[in-house]
N, C-alpha and C positions, 0 to 999 in steps of 0.2 A: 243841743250839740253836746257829744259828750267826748272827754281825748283823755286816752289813757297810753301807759308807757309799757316799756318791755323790759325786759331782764336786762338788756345789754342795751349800752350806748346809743342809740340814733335808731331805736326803732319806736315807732307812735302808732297807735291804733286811733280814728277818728270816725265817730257814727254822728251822721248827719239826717236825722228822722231813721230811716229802714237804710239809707246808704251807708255803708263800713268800708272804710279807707283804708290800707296799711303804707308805713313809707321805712324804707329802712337805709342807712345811711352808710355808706365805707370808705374806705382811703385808702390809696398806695401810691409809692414813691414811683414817680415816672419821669420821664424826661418833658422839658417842656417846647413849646412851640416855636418854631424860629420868630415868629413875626414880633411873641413875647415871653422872653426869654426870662422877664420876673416875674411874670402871674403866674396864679396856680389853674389849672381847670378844674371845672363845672360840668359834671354832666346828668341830665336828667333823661329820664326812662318810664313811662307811662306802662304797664302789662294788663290787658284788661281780658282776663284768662273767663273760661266758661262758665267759668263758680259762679262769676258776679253775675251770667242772664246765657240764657241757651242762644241771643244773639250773635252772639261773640265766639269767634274763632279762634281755635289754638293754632301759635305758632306763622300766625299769619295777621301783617297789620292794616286794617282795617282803615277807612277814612276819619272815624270817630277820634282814636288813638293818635294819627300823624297832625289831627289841629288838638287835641288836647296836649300833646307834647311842644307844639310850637308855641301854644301859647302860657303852657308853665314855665319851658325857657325863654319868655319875653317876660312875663312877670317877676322872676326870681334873678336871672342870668343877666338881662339887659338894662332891670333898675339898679344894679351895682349893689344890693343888699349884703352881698358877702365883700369883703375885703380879701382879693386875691393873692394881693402883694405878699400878704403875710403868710400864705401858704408857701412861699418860695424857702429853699431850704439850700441850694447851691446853685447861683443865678449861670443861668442856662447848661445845667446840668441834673438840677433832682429839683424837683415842688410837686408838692399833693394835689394828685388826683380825685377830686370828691364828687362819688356816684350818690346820686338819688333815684331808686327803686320805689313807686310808686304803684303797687299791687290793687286791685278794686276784687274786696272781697263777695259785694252785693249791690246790683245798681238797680237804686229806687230814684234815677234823675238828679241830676246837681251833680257831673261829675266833677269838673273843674273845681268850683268851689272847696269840695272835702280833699280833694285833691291838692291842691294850693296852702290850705292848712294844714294843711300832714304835711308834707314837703319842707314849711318855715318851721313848725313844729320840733321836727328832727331834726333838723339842722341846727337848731337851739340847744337840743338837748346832746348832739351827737361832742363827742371828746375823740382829737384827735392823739395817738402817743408824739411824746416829748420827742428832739432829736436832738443828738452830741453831734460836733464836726470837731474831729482832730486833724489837720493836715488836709490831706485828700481822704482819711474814712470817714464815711458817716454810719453813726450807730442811733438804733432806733429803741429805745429803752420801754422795757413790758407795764406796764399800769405796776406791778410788783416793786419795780424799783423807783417810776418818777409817776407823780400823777398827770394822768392826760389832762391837754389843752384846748379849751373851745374855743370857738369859729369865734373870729372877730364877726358879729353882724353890725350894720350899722343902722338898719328899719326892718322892719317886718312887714312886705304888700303880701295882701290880703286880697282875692278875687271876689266881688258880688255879681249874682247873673240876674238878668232882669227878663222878663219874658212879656212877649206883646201879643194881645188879640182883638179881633177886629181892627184890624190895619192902625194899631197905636190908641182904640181907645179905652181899654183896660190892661192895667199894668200890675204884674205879678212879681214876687221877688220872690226868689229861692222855687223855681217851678221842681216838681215829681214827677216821673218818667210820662205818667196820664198826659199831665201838664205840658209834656216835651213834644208830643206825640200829634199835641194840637194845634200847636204856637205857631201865629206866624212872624215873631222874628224874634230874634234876642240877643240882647246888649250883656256884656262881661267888662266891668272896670274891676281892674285890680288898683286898691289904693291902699295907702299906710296911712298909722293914724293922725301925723302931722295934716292931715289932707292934700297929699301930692300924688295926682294921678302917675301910676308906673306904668300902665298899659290901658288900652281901652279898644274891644273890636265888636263888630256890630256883625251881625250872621241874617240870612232870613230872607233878605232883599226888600226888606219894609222901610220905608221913607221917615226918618224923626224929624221931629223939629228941633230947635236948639231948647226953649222950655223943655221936653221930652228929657232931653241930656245932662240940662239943669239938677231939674226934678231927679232925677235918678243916682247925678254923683252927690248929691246933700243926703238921701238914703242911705246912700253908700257909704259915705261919714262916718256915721250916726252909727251902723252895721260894723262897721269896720276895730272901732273903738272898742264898742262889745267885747267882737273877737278877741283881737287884743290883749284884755284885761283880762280873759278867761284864759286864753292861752299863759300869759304869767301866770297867774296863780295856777295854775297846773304843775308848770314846772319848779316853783318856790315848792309843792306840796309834794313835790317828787325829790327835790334837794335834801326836802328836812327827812322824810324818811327813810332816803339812803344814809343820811350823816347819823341817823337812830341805828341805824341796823337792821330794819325790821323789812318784812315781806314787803316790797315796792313792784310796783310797774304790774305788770303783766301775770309774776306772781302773786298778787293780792286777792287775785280776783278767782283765783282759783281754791274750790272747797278744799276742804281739811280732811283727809281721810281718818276719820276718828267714826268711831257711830254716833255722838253725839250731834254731828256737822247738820242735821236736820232737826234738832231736838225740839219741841216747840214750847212755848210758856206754857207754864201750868195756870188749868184754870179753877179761880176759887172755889169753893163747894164749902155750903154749909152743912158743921157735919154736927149742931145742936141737937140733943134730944134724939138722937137716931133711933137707938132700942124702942125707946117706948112711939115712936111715929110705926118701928118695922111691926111689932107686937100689936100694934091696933089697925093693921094693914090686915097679920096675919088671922087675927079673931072676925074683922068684918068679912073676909073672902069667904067663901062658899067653898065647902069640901071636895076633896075632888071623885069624881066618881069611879066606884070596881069594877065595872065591869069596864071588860074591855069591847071597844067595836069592833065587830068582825073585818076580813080583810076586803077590800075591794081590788079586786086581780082583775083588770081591762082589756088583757090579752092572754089567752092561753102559754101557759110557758114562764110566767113572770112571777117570781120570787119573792118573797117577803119577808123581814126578819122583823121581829119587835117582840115584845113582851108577851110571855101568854098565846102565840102563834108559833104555829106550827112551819118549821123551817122547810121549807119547801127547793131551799138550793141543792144541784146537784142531786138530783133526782135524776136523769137520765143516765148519767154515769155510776148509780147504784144498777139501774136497768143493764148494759152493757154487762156490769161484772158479772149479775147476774144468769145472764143468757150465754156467755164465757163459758163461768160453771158449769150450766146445764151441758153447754157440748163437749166439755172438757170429759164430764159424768158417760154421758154417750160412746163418746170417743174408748173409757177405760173398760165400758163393760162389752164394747166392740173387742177389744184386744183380751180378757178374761173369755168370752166366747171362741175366738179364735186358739186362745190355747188352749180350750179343753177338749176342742176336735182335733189337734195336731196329739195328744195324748189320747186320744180313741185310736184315732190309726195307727199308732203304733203300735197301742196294746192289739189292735185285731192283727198287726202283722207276726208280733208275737204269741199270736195264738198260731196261725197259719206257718210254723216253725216247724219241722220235724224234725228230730235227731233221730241218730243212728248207731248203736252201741252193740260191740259182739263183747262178749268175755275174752276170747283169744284176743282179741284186738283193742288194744289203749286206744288207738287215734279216734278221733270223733270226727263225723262229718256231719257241717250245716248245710241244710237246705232250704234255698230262699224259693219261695213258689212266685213262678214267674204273674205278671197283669191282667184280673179276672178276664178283662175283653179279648188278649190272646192265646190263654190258657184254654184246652179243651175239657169238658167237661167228662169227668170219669163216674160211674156207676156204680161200677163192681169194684173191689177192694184190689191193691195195689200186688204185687208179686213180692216186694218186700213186706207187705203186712200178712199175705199169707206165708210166707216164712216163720214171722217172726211168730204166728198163731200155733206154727206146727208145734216149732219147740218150747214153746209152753206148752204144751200136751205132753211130750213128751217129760219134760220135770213133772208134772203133774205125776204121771202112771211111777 
């Protein structure tokens, strides 16, 4: 069993094998009950949420939960371990309200049990704030200005469960869920360590004998005392290190964000003679050898770099750039061909150009010759070009 604390007042953490308990503790001023109008109330609260087993339903209580709650309020509530009186702060008008929350973080069987110790646990541990009455106010003063007040308790009962098979003739203490699942009965006494039974109920429908009952509250003794002792020293080891100052409860157990928080011991190494051990390593080994061994490539496609080898990455996207090029080259001597036929035709249409020039006459006329295919074809020489033959005969003569 291990009980550890929490940052704040009245919270306990309790692992019981694989089962992990939480109990956490609060108070507020309320008014009290007509029937008694100086006691303080008690109330306890079992939550047994999904974390602890995919049995278990959220938000819905279960049969499990309404006898674990009845019989943590007969253990705690109806052996009168708190002194209620003292909780009263203005008789039948204001006394403390004290809730126990009792959470099951993981249930590996024995809920009662870790449950019942968490619950006394915190309630040890828990401080209520101080209170003034002046008149008719009452002022509730912060931990800052008065130090909080703990719970008068007067014993601490303490739950052992007992488990029966084969109709009473092996007898189990502290059963695990396996354990729970098989049993056919089982006995729970809650006792403190004066040995005064505070509850005791019996589940299962298995028949005891009175030895049987014997036998199990002198176990329970014996268990009980244990507890006890372990639970003090818990809290004396939690007093001294909050009176220190130092990381307490809940905080302790939490790593150090440092890089060191893993560090691990160094280990020895003999480091005698090193040189002359490495120097007679290096002269006995065998040289290594030049040449290199060729590549073993398993799948076509597959690459290899190392020494002395030929890098064979990115060889298809040399291929691409390459075939790129190639059409890019096609593509420019495609467009160089096409313009030296667009510059044929023109020059043949400025061949096919006639002017027309008299001396009397400045103006020039161009003539565009109409589309070989609808142009008709002429033989004989033009009526303008015999003109133009005459008068050159005529400068001639």
């Amino acid at each position: 069993m291990k009980i550890t604390f929490g940052t704040d007042y009245g919270c306990c953490f309790v692992e019981l094998g694989k089962t992990r308990v939480m109990a956490q503790v609060s108070c507020e001023l309320v008014a009290p009950k007509e029937s008694r109008p100086n006691e303080g109330i008690m109330f306890f609260n079992i939550e047994l949420s999904p974390m602890a087993s995919p049995t278990f339903e959220q938000g819905r209580q279960s049969e499990l939960s309404v006898k674990l709650n009845r019989q943590l309020e007969r253990c705690l509530r109806n052996s009168k371990c708190i002194d209620t009186e003292s909780l009263c702060v203005v008789s039948g008008e204001k006394v403390w309200q004290i809730r126990v929350d009792v959470h099951m973080l993981n249930h590996d069987g024995n809920l009662m049990d870790a449950a019942s110790i968490a619950a006394i646990t915190a309630l040890c541990h828990f401080r209520r704030p101080d209170v003034g009455i002046q008149g008719d106010e009452v002022t509730v003063y912060s931990p800052e200005e008065r130090d909080p007040i703990p719970l008068s308790i007067y014993h601490m009962p303490i739950s052992v469960s007992f488990s029966f098979f084969q109709q009473g003739t092996y007898l189990l203490v502290d059963p695990c869920e396996r354990e729970e699942r098989v049993m056919d009965g089982l006995l729970m006494i809650a006792m403190n360590k004066h040995r005064e039974i505070c509850s005791i109920q019996s589940s299962g429908g298995i028949m005891l004998l009175k030895e049987q009952v014997m036998r199990c509250s002198k176990i329970a003794s014996v268990k009980v005392s244990e507890i006890t002792e372990l639970i003090s020293k818990a809290l004396e080891n939690d007093k001294k290190a909050r009176k220190a100052g130092g990381r307490c409860g809940f905080a302790e157990s939490m790593p150090q964000e440092r890089i060191t928080a893993l560090k691990m011991d160094e280990t020895p190494v003999e480091m005698t003679e090193v040189t002359d051990r490495a120097n007679d390593i290096v002269q006995k080994a065998e040289a290594p050898s030049q040449t290199v061994p060729s590549p073993v490539v398993p799948v076509p496609g597959v690459g290899q770099v190392g020494q002395g080898l030929q890098n064979t990455w990115g060889l298809e996207e040399e291929d691409e750039e390459e075939e790129n090029d190639n059409s890019g080259e096609d593509e420019e001597v495609k467009e160089t061909k096409m313009e030296v036929e667009q510059h044929d035709k023109e020059g043949s249409k400025q061949e096919d150009v006639v002017e027309i020039s008299d001396s009397e006459e400045e103006e020039v006329v161009i003539l565009h010759p109409e589309t070989p295919d609808k142009a008709p074809k002429h033989t004989g020489p033009s009526f303008h070009q015999k003109g133009a033959a005459a008068s050159k005969k005529k400068q001639k003569k």
